[in-house]
Structures are given as C-alpha cells and as structure tokens.
MARLO-590258 format. One record per residue (C-alpha): x, y, z; residue in three letters. Coordinates in steps of 0.25 Angstrom, whole numbers, plus 5000, padded with zeros to 4 digits. Layout:
N
XYZALA
...
***
This chain:
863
492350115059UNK
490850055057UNK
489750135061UNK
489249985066UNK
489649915078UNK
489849775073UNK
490649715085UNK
490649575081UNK
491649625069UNK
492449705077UNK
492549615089UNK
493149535081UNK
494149605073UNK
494749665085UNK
494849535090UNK
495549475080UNK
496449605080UNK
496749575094UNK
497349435091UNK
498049485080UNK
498949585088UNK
499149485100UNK
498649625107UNK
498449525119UNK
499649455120UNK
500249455135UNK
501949465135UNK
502549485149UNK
503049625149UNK
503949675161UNK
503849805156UNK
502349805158UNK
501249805169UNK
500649665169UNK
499249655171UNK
498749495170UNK
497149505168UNK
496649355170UNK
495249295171UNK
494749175175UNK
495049075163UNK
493649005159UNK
493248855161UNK
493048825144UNK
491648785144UNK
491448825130UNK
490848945128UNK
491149085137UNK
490049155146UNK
489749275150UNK
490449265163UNK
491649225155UNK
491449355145UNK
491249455158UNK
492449385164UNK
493349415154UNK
492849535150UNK
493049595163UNK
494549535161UNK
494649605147UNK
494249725151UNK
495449735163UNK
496549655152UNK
496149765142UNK
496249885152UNK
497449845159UNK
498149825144UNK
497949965140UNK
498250025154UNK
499749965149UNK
499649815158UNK
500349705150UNK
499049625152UNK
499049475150UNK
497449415149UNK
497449275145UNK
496349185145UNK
496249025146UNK
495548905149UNK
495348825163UNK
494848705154UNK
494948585162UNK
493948535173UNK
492548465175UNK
491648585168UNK
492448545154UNK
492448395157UNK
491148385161UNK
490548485148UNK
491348385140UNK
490748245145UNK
489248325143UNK
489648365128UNK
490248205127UNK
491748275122UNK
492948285128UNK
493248395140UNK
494548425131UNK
493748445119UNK
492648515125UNK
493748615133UNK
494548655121UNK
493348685111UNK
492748755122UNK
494048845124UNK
494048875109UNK
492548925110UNK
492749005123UNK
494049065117UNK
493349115106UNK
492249165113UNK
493349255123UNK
493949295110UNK
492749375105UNK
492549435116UNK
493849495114UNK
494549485128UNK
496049515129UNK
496649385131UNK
498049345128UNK
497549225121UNK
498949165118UNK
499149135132UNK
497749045131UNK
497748925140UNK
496748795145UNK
497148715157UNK
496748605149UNK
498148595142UNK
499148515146UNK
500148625145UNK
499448705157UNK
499048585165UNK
500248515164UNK
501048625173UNK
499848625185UNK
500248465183UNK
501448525186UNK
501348605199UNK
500548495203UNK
501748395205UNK
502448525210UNK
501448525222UNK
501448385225UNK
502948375225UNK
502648475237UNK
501448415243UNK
500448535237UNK
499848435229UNK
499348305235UNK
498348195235UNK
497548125244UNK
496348065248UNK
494948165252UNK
493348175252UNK
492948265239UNK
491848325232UNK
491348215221UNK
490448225211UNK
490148095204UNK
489648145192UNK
490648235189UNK
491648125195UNK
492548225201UNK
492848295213UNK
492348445217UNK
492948555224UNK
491948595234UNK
491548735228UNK
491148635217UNK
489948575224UNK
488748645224UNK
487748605236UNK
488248455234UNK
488248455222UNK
489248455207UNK
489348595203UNK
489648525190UNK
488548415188UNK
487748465201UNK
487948305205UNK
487948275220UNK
489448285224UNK
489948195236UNK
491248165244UNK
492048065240UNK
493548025245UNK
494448035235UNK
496148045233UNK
496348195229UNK
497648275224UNK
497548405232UNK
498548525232UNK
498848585246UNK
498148725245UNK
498048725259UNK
499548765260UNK
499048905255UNK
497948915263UNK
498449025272UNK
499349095260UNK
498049085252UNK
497349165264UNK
498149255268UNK
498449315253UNK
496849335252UNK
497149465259UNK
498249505247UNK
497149495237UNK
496749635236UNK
496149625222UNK
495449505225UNK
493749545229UNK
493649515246UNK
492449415242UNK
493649315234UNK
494549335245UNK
493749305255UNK
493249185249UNK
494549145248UNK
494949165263UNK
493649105266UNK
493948975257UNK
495348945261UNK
494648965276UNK
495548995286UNK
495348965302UNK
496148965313UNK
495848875326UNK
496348735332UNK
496348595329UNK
496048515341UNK
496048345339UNK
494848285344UNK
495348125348UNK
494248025344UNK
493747945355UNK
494347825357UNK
495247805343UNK
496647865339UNK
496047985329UNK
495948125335UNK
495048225325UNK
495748355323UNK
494648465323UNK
494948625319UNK
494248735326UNK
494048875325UNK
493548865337UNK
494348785349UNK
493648855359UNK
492448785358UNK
493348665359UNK
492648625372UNK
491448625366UNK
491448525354UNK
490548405358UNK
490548325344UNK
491448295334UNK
491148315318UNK
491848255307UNK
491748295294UNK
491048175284UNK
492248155275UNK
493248135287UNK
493948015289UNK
493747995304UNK
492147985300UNK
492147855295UNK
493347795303UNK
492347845317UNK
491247785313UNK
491647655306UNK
491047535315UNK
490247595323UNK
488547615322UNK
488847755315UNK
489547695304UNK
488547695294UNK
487747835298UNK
489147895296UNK
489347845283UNK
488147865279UNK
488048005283UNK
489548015278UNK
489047995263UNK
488048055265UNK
488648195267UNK
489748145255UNK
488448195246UNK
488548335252UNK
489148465246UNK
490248475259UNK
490748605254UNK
490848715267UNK
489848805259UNK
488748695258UNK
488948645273UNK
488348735280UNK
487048725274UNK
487048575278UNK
486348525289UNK
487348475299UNK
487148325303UNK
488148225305UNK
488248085311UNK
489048035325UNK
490247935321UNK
490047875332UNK
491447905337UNK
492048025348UNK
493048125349UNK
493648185362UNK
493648345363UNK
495048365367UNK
494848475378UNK
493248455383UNK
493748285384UNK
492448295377UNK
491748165370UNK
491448205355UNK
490548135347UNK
491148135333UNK
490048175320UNK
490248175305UNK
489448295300UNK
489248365288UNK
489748495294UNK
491048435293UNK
492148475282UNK
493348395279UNK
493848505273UNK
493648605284UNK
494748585296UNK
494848435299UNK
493648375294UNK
493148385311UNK
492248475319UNK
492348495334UNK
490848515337UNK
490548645347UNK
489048665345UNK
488948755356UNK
489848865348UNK
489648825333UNK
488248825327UNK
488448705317UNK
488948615328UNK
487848665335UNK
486648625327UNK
487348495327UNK
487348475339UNK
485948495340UNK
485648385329UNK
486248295334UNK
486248315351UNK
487548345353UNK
488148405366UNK
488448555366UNK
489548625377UNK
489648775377UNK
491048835379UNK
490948965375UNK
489949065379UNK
489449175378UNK
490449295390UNK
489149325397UNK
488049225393UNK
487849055394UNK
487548965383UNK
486748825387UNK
486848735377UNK
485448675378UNK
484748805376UNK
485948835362UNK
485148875350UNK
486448905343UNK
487848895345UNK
488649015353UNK
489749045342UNK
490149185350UNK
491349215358UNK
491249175373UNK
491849115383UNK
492448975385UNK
491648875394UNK
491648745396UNK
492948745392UNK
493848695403UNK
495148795405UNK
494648885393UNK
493348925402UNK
493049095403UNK
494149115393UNK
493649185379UNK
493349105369UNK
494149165358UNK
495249165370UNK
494949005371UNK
495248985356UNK
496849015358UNK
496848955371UNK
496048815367UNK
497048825353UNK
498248825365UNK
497848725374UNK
497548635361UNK
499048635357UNK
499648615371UNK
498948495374UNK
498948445358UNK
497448445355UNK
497548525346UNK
498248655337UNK
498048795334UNK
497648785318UNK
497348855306UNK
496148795297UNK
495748825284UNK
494648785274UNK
495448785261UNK
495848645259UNK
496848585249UNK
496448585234UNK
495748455229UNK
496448455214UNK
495948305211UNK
494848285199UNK
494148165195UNK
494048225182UNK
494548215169UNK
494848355161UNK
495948405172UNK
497248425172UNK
497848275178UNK
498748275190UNK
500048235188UNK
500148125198UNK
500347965195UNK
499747865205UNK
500947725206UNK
500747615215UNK
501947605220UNK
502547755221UNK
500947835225UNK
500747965220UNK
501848015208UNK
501948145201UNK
502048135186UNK
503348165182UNK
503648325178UNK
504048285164UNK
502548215160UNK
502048335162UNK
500848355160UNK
500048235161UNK
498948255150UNK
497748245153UNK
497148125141UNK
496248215132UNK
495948085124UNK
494948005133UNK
493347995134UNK
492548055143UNK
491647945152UNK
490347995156UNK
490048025169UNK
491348125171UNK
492448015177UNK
493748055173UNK
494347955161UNK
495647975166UNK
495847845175UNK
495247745164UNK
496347815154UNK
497547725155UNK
498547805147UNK
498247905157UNK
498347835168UNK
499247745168UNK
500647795171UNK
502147755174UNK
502547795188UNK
503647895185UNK
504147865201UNK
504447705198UNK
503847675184UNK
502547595189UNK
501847575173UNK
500447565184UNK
500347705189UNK
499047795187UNK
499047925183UNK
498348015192UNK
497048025184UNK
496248155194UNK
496648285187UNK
496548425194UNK
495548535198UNK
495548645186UNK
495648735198UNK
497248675196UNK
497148755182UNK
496648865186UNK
497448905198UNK
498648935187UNK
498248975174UNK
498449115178UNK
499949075178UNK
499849005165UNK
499349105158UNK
500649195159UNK
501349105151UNK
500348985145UNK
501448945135UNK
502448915144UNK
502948745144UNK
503948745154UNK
503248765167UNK
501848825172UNK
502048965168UNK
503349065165UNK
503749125176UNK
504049265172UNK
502749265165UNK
501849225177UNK
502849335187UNK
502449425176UNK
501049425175UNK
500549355188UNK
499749365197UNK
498549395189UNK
498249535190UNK
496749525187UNK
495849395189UNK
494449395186UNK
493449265186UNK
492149235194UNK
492049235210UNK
491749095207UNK
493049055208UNK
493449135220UNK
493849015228UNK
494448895223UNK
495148955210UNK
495649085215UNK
496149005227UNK
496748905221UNK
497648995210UNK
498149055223UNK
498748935228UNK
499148885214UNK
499949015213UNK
500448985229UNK
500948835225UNK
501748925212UNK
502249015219UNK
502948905229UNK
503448835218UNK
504148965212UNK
503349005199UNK
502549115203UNK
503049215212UNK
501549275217UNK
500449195227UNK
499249265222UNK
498749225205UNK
497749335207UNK
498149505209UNK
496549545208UNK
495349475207UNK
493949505200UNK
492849415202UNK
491749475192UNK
490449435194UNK
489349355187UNK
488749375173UNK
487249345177UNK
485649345170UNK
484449325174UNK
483949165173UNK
482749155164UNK
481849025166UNK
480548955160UNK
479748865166UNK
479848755155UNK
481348765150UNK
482148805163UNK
482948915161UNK
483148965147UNK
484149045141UNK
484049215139UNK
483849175123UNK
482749085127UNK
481849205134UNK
481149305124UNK
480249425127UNK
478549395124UNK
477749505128UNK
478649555139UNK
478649405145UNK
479949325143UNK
479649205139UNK
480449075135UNK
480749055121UNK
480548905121UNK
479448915128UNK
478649035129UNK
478549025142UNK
478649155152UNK
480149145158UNK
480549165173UNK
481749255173UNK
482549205186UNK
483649275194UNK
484849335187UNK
485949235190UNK
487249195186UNK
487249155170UNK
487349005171UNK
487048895160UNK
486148825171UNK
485348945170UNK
485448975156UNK
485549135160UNK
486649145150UNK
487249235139UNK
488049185129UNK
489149285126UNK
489149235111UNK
487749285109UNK
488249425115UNK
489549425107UNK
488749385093UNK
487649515096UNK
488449615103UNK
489949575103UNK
490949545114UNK
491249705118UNK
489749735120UNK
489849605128UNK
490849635136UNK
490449785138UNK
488949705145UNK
490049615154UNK
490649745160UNK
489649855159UNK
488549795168UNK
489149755181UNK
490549765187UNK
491449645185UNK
491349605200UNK
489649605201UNK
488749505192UNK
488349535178UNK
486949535175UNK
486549495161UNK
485949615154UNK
485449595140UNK
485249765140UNK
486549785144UNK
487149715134UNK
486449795124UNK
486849915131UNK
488249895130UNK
488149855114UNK
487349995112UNK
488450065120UNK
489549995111UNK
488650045098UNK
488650175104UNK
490150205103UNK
490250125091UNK
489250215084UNK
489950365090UNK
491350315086UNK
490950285072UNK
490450435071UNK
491550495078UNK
492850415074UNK
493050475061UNK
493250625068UNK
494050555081UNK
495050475073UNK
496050565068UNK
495750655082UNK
496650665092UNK
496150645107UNK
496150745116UNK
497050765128UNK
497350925127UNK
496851005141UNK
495450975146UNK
495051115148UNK
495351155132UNK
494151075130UNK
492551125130UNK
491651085139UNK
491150955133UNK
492450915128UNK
492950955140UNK
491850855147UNK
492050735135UNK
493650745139UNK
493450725153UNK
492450625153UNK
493450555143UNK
494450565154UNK
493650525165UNK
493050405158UNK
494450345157UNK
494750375172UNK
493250305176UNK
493550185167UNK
495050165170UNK
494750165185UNK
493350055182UNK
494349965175UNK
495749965185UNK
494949995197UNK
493749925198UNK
493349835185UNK
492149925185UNK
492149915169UNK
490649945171UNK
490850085173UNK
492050105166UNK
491150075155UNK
489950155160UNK
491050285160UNK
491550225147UNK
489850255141UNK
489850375149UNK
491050425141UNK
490350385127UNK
489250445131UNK
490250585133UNK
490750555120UNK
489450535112UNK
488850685120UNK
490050755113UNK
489750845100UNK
490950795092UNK
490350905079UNK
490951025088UNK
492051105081UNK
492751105097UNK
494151075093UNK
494350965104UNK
493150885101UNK
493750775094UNK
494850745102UNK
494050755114UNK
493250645108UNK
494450565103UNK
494650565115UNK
493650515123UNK
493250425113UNK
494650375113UNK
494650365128UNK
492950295126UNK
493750175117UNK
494950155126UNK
494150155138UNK
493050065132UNK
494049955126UNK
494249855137UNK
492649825137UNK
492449815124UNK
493749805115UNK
493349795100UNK
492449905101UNK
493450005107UNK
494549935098UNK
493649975086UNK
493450115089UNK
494950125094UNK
495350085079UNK
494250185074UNK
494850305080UNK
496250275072UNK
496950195084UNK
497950085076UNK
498249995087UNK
497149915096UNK
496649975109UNK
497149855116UNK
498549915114UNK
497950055119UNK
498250135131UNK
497150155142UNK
496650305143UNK
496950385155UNK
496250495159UNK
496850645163UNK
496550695176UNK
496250835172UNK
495250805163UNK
494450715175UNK
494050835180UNK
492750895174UNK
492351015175UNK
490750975180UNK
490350885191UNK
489250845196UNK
488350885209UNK
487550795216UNK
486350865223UNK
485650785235UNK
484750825246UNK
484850775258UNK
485650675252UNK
484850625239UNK
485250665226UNK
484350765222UNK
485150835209UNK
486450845202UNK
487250945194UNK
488350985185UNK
489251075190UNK
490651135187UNK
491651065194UNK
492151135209UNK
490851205210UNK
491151295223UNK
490151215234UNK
489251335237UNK
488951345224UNK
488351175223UNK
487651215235UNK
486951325227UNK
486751245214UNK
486151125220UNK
485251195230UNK
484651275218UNK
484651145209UNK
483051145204UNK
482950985207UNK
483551015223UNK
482651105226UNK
481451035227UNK
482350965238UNK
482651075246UNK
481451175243UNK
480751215256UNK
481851145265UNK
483151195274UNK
484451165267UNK
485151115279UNK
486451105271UNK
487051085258UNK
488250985258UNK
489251015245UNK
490450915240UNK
490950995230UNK
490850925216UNK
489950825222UNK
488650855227UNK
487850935235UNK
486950895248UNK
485750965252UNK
485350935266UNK
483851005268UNK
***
C-alpha cells in the first residue's frame, strides 16, 4: 500500500468497486433477517448540505453495521421533488421547475455518491414521475369512492405572492415562510382527505411507539388534541339557528354571560348583516383575515372582538348572551363557538374586563368567597357549584357528569369527544404537484377520471407566468376534457394539484418494489420489508409528515395492501448541524471564507473591517453560517467527513461546526494510515490470534483484551444507543493500544496478537469511514470487500483484565487513583489507599472515621 494517504484516489476507486459488484443491491430473502434502514428523502434543491451529509451518514453507519451483523438490508434513497420550494427556485432562476428539479437531482446524486453511502441505487425514485404519482392518483379515487377524500368549500392560509394555500405550520408570525409575505384568510373550495377518522387510532398507537423519542410522541398526542367534555346548543335570540358550543368545562355552564364566534364563522356575517354593527364587524372581520390564526401564534394576541349586535340564550341560566366575534376564536377548534365563563377562565376574563361584561361565579372556592368586583384574576381551581340552580353544594368535578346528564335528558346538549386534529387540506393553487384526478361537468358535478387514464400527466411543456399563479387553468389541452359520466366535450379538468406531504406519506412503500407497473407497490415485497425498521430525519417534521404517513399506511391497510398500521418501527430524530454567525457592519453577514485573521483580529475580507461573531446557530443560507461539503470533500475527502459528522456530538444533540475537529479526525485517519503501511508487510501472511488468553505475556495479554473489549464497547454504541461518538472514541483508544505495542519482540504471539487487533481496528472502524478501512482490509490480503464481511464478536474470557482501577476519595472527592490486580482482598485497598503519598496530606493529622471499600471500585475515606 502507499505510505501516503491520498483519499481522493482511493475514495473513488472503492466507490466505483462498489457499483461494480452490485454489493448494495437489495433482494427479498425469506431466509434472512430483514433490516429496512431508511432516511428522510431530500427536497432536491441542487446541491446537499451538511445536515443532509450528518443525516445520512448517521443512516450509513446503521445500514453498513447491520449488513455485516448478517441483516438482509435494503437502504434506498430518493427524491421528494415536487412542491413550491422547486417551483418557486425555478421562476427566480427564469427555467422551468422540471428542468431545474432534474439537473438538480443529478448534481445532488453525485454529490451522495462521493460520500460513499450504501444506497441501493437501482431502486432510485422522484415523486415527480408519473409512474410514482400516478398510483397516489390512484388511492385517491379509491378514497373518494368511500368518502375519505372530499371537496368543499373553507377559510385557508393565502399567500398572494406565492399564490397558494399554506398549511398552518407554514406561517410564521403572519407571515409566508416561503416569500415571508403577509398571509391572509380567504374562502376557497378545497379537496380534503378525512383524517379525522383516525384521529382516535392515530392516538391511542402513540403509546405503541416505543422506539419513537417521548418528545415526538408527545407532539403528536398533543397535535391530534384530544378532549373530552359536551356539546351544549345555545338558541340564538329571536332567529331559528342554535350555536353548538363544545366544552371542557359544562360546569361552569351557569356562568357563561357572552357569546364568541370565531371571525371565519358563518353565522358572523349573517348576525350582523343590517344592523349598525354591520360595517365594524366587517371591518374587524378582515382585518383579523391579515392575522397568522394558528393556535401557537394566538395566544400572544391581544384579545379584542366586536359585539354582532345579535343574542344568544344560555340554555340552563335562561341567560341573555350577548354574542362577540373575537380573535380568540378558532374555526378549527370545536365548533368555531366559545361559551364565555370569565369568572373561571382567565382569557374570558381579561375580556370581560375590556369590554365591561358581566361576570357570575359558580364555582368557589370549599371554604372561601369569590366577589366578582374585587376578581383580579379568574378562579380556575376545583370548588364547589353555586349559582347553579339544582347543582348548587355539589363538587365541581361531580357537576361535570351530572350537568353532561341532565344535557341529554332534556336535549340541550351531548356528552362529546373533541379534538384539535382536523381533516387534511390536500388542495394547492400551484403548479409543479401531482394533479388530482377529478373532472368538473356541468351537468353530472364532481367526476373521478376513469381508472384506465391513469395518470393524468401533469403538462411539463408550458411557461411559467411571473408572479407564481399556476398556468394550469389557461392551458386548454389541459383542461378541457370529455365528461367520461355523459360525454360533455365542456368539462374542466381539476386544475389544484396535491400537498407533496401526499408524496411523502408513501414512498417508504414504494421503495420496496419502485419498478413495479401494475399497482402502487408488490405486495410480498412491502410484507417483507415493512414497516421500516429505522427512520431518521429532522425533528422538524415531527408533526405533519410523520402523522400524515401513519394515516396513509391506515387508509392502505383498509383497502387491503398492507397488513401493518404503523410505517415507522423506530425513530431518530438527530439533531442540527450548527456554526457560529459572523457579521460586518458594512456587508451583513459574510461567509466563513470571507473572515481572515489580522493581528489576532478577524476582520472582513471585503472590507477590512473588524467582524462581530454572533451566536452559534442553525447553518442557514439567510445566515451565511454555512459549509459546503464539496469544499470538505475536495481537501479532506468524504471518510474524514463523515468521521467529523459523528465523532463530535451524538446523533440526537446539535453539531457544532468545528474547524479543529475536522482536522483532528483527518490526523487521526493519517495516523493509522501511516502505522499500517509499516506493519502490513509482517501482519499479511499472519494469522490472528484466538488461542487461550492466559498463554499470552502481560502486554499482549492486555492488547488482546483490549481488542476484545473494543468490540463489545463499540457493538453496544452502535445497536444500543447510536452513540457512534464513543464507539469511535474506544475505536482511537484501541489504536492507541496498538501503536504502544513493540511488534520487534521475538514473543511468539506478538504477530497474531496484532493481526488481530488490527484486524478487529479495521472491522470496527469500517461503517464510519468505508474506503479507508476498505483499503487497509485489501492491505492485509483480504480478496473480498469488507462490505461482504462479518462483524467481530468479542469472547467473554478475554473481557476480564487482570488490573482494574481504584478510585480514591476523601470525604467523597476524588483525591487519587491506582492500578491494581483485579479481586484485590478489601483490607488490603484499604491499606494501599490510606498510605497512597497524594491521600495522605488528606488524612494527615485527622481521625479516620471509616474507610468505605467496593471492591474493584473505589475506596471512600470519611475523616
């Protein structure tokens, strides 16, 4: 081998070796332990960063681990390529989104191919292609022939600049996370599929997740929202509508004075039409149509609202209620109502206060009063009932079962379940999506395009207008369409096309068989390799994607091709890569390349000026606190790269960018390279060792163990925990064994000894960083590629060593430490430590009080 390390040459001849032998080429295998390593697929933007290269390096590491532990492994990769990100990149570069996603996909699979990850690349797909969209087109008419899909008319996020709608996790403080534009309400036909169906499924399997992190289950119970309580109707004063209100809380029923609507409901306008509050209503109506109305942003709003000018009857007080519409409000929380209790919830409270409102306490506290003229705050605690008519001096938690009883005897109301999770807004005012199979016929409605015109092909032959709008419904080919129901030449293709979540809630399926043409996926292939063992991808996507594949595979499994509810077996979410931000005064933020050292100031390159170096954040574009992973791969390579991505933090925590620790690891890599060229000459021919552990001397003895104990440390980071940090911290420290060892000695074991812990060094090391340990594998004679090799196990004899170490504290602080021969009796650590030269300035002069052994340990001096 070369005395040189030179990884740009040997990264890619192994790479190309690789491809050669088809060494990562999945087959379904009955006769083998499946292990299906998937990470999120990337949005193509054109060029990988280094969240993408920690990403799937984490995801490399598992794929290559589990192969040599004898798992028939299938690790594809992908491309979730349609959406707004690609078609609005494509508008700004003035080409077409489908030109712009394919060159991108071809720069971005190059970029994953040096870096030398595992994937089966023959099963390669982009959601782009008619062939995969064509069978979401698909289950779509599937659910609408049972009512799972559906269209109809609702208020939505709008961005105008963007010209389509946004999910509300999409709009930051009010604003486009696109374009950062002002996004409003506006009322707008929809297709929807009925999630809600699944809400309570959807629930109740978070608590069968137990390789999912708590915090993502939890945000999922707390998205999908569950709350039980009542629904209690509220007549409106003098008209034929009642207002359907759900509670929590129908003990305080007594004590709602006032009525709030939310803005988007449609009994707001109809209330105040004709009267003197007709135009304050609409004004304040679009006015809050201008406001981020998402349940994270809400609370931070003032509360204000405006009087309709119309009343509702409180059907157990008899009570007059003034009826408000406020920006408190939600449609898309219960029923778009709010019974007002501002005695007992502090919101309603502090608006009641605004806006004079009358308050009525009934519940209090078991051995106090509440006036409400002297209430700073609402009384939220448990109490008891007053003011309540026959529910006075009962409990309040009591009252909640009782008031729920006597609403459905005397038909005011019902017991109820609510939950925040609403059904899925698929519709998108955009172009570069996959379009919805529908057709739009005067005379028939709403019907589904025929099965056999499958797929309807999205037109990749048009220009682009500025501004975003969709050229879809200018494009008459396109659009116009034969009524398949009754043969109508004037019928109009549906022109919305889906959410890319649509996409990616099943390409997970896809992937076990993306050549198929006859349905969405072979079945025997998905039973065999589904649900995906590992998934790893950002927190980021938590929510809405994760939720969103689990009722996707819910609607398959009901139509009968899958057999399994949950995608997902375990779940990492790894964290951030992130750098400090750098700024100048004059240029904004600048790039790490733009920053040089002058006199021990860094200053700016354009410049000159001193720099102010910000917080370390997230890498972001907007920031400029980015490093290109070409510019790594060019001066170090992509193993040295990937050995930075997992040595400095575990995959769960946030990386912080460290120029050092890249070096570092490319020294470390020079390290072994440099040992191995010396000794592989003397170790080729040389087999390992595996005779009895106590034939050996003392140090070999030690190397041996060491060797042995490496494997156990690193084989339980890597299945246990994804604690590839340590494991490669154990992997250095068993180098460093290695490298301490005189291999000149005529011992006769000292060669096989080192065969085999260099052996076991190159075996252990080889998911983190493959060509090198592929390099030095064919060094030491080895024919066939370490891919195909078996992962080393370690014997339990040789864990034991035969010297521990001692821990000495006084009164608890560590004070010394020692070697020792292991099973030392414990009178005798208590003798070794109390004389130990560094204890006894500890102890000089004082009373041992006692002397606390645990044998092997440490030992405990209390003076």
């Amino acid at each position: 081998m070369d005395t040189k390390y030179n990884p740009e040459i040997i990264e890619a001849k192994w790479q190309r070796q690789w491809s050669a032998a088809d060494l990562f080429k999945a087959v379904e295998d009955p006769e083998r332990p499946k292990y299906y390593l998937l990470e999120m697929f990337p949005y193509p933007s054109g060029n990988i960063h280094m969240g993408h290269v920690r990403n799937y390096t984490i995801g490399d590491v598992v794929a290559r681990y589990k192969r040599m532990r004898g798992f028939n492994v299938l690790h594809p990769m992908g491309w979730d390529a349609f959406g707004m990100p690609a078609e609005n990149a494509a508008i700004a570069n003035k080409t077409h989104p489908a030109r712009w996603t394919y060159a991108n996909i071809d720069a971005m699979r190059a970029q994953l191919k040096r870096l030398g990850f595992s994937y089966d690349w023959q099963r390669e797909l982009a959601t782009c292609s008619p062939e995969y969209y064509r069978w979401e087109q698909w289950l779509f008419l599937k659910m609408y022939e049972k009512g799972m899909a559906y269209r109809k008319e609702s208020f939505v996020n709008w961005c105008e600049d963007c010209q389509t709608v946004l999910a509300n996790e999409q709009v930051e403080a009010g604003l486009c996370w696109r374009c950062g534009r002002q996004v409003q309400q506006k009322k707008l036909w929809q297709w929807f599929f009925k999630i809600t169906d699944y809400a309570e499924d959807l629930l109740q399997h978070c608590d069968q997740l137990p390789g999912w992190p708590e915090k993502v289950v939890t945000m999922q119970k707390n998205w999908i929202g569950k709350s039980v309580g009542a629904e209690i109707r509220f007549p409106v004063e003098n008209r034929d509508e009642v207002i359907p209100v759900f509670t929590t809380r129908q003990d305080t029923v007594f004590g709602a004075t006032f009525m709030c609507l939310a803005p988007e409901h449609p009994l707001v306008q109809k209330l105040s039409a004709g009267t003197d509050r007709q135009n304050e209503v609409q004004r304040f109506v679009e006015r809050i149509a201008l406001q981020d109305r998402s349940v994270r942003t809400i609370e931070n709003y003032e509360k204000e609202g405006v009087f309709t000018g119309a009343y509702c009857i409180n059907p157990l007080s008899k009570k007059r209620m003034p009826i408000y519409t406020a920006n408190f409000a939600l449609m898309e929380y219960g029923t778009g109502a709010v019974m007002a209790v501002p005695a007992h919830d502090q919101r309603d409270f502090d608006f009641a206060r605004k806006y004079g409102l009358e308050i009525i306490v009934v519940v209090k506290p078991v051995d106090g009063k509440l006036d409400p003229a002297t209430m700073s705050e609402a009384y939220v605690d448990e109490g008891v009932m007053i003011n309540s008519g026959p529910f006075d001096g009962m409990g309040n938690r009591k009252a909640l079962e009782k008031i729920a009883a006597y609403l459905e005897k005397h038909n005011l109301g019902k017991r109820t379940v609510s939950y925040r999770l609403r059904d899925w807004g698929i519709s998108r005012q955009r172009y570069w999506g996959a379009p919805i199979p529908m057709i739009h016929c005067e005379s028939c409605g709403i019907v589904p395009v025929p099965e056999k015109d499958l797929p309807v092909v999205l037109p990749e032959d048009v220009d682009m207008p500025e501004g975003g709008k969709s050229p879809l419904p200018e494009i008459a080919e396109f659009v116009k369409v034969t009524c398949p129901r009754c043969g109508n030449p004037g019928a109009r293709r549906e022109t919305d096309t889906m959410d890319t979540f649509v996409e990616s809630s099943w390409y997970f399926e896809r992937y076990c068989s993306p050549q198929c043409d006859t349905q969405m996926f072979d079945k025997s292939a998905v039973n065999y390799w589904m649900p995906v063992d590992q998934y790893i991808g950002g927190v980021e996507h938590a929510i809405l994607h994760l939720l969103y594949s689990r009722f996707y595979t819910r609607v398959l499994q009901d139509a009968g091709l899958v057999k399994f509810k949950e995608p997902f077996t375990n779940l990492l979410t790894q964290g951030m890569v992130c750098k400090e931000t750098v700024s100048c005064p004059q240029h904004g933020f600048i790039l790490p390349e733009e920053v040089k050292s002058n006199n021990q100031t860094r200053v700016c390159t354009k410049c000159g000026n001193p720099v102010v170096v910000g917080r370390v954040e997230k890498m972001s574009k907007s920031k400029k606190n980015v490093i290109d992973p070409n510019v790594l791969l060019d001066r170090y390579g992509a193993d040295t790269t990937r050995l930075f991505c997992l040595f400095a933090a575990p995959p769960e925590r946030d990386l912080e960018w460290s120029d050092q620790g890249v070096e570092g690891g490319f020294r470390f890599l020079n390290r072994v390279w440099r040992f191995a060229a010396d000794v592989m000459g003397s170790l080729r021919d040389t087999t390992p060792y595996d005779g009895p552990v106590d034939e050996l001397d003392d140090s070999l003895r030690e190397l041996y163990r060491k060797a042995h104990q490496t494997i156990f440390r690193v084989t339980r980071d890597i299945e246990n925990r994804f604690h590839f940090n340590t494991a490669i911290s154990a992997i250095m420290e068993l180098f460093n064994a290695i490298n301490g060892t005189d291999m000149n000695s005529d011992r006769h074991a000292v060669l096989p000894v080192m065969r085999f812990a260099v052996e076991t060094l190159i075996l252990l090391l080889s998911p983190f960083v493959p060509h090198f340990c592929e390099e030095l594998w064919e060094a030491l004679g080895h024919r066939n590629s370490i891919v195909s090799a078996d992962w080393p196990t370690h014997r339990e004899d040789a864990l034991e060593s035969d010297q521990v170490l001692i821990v000495v504290q006084v009164n608890g602080r560590l004070r010394s430490r020692f070697q020792v021969a292991a099973d030392t009796a414990k009178d005798q650590l208590s003798e070794m430590a109390l004389t130990d030269e560094r204890i006894q300035k500890f102890v000089k002069d004082k009373i041992v009080k006692k002397v606390i052994v645990v044998k092997n340990k440490l030992v405990n001096i209390v003076v």
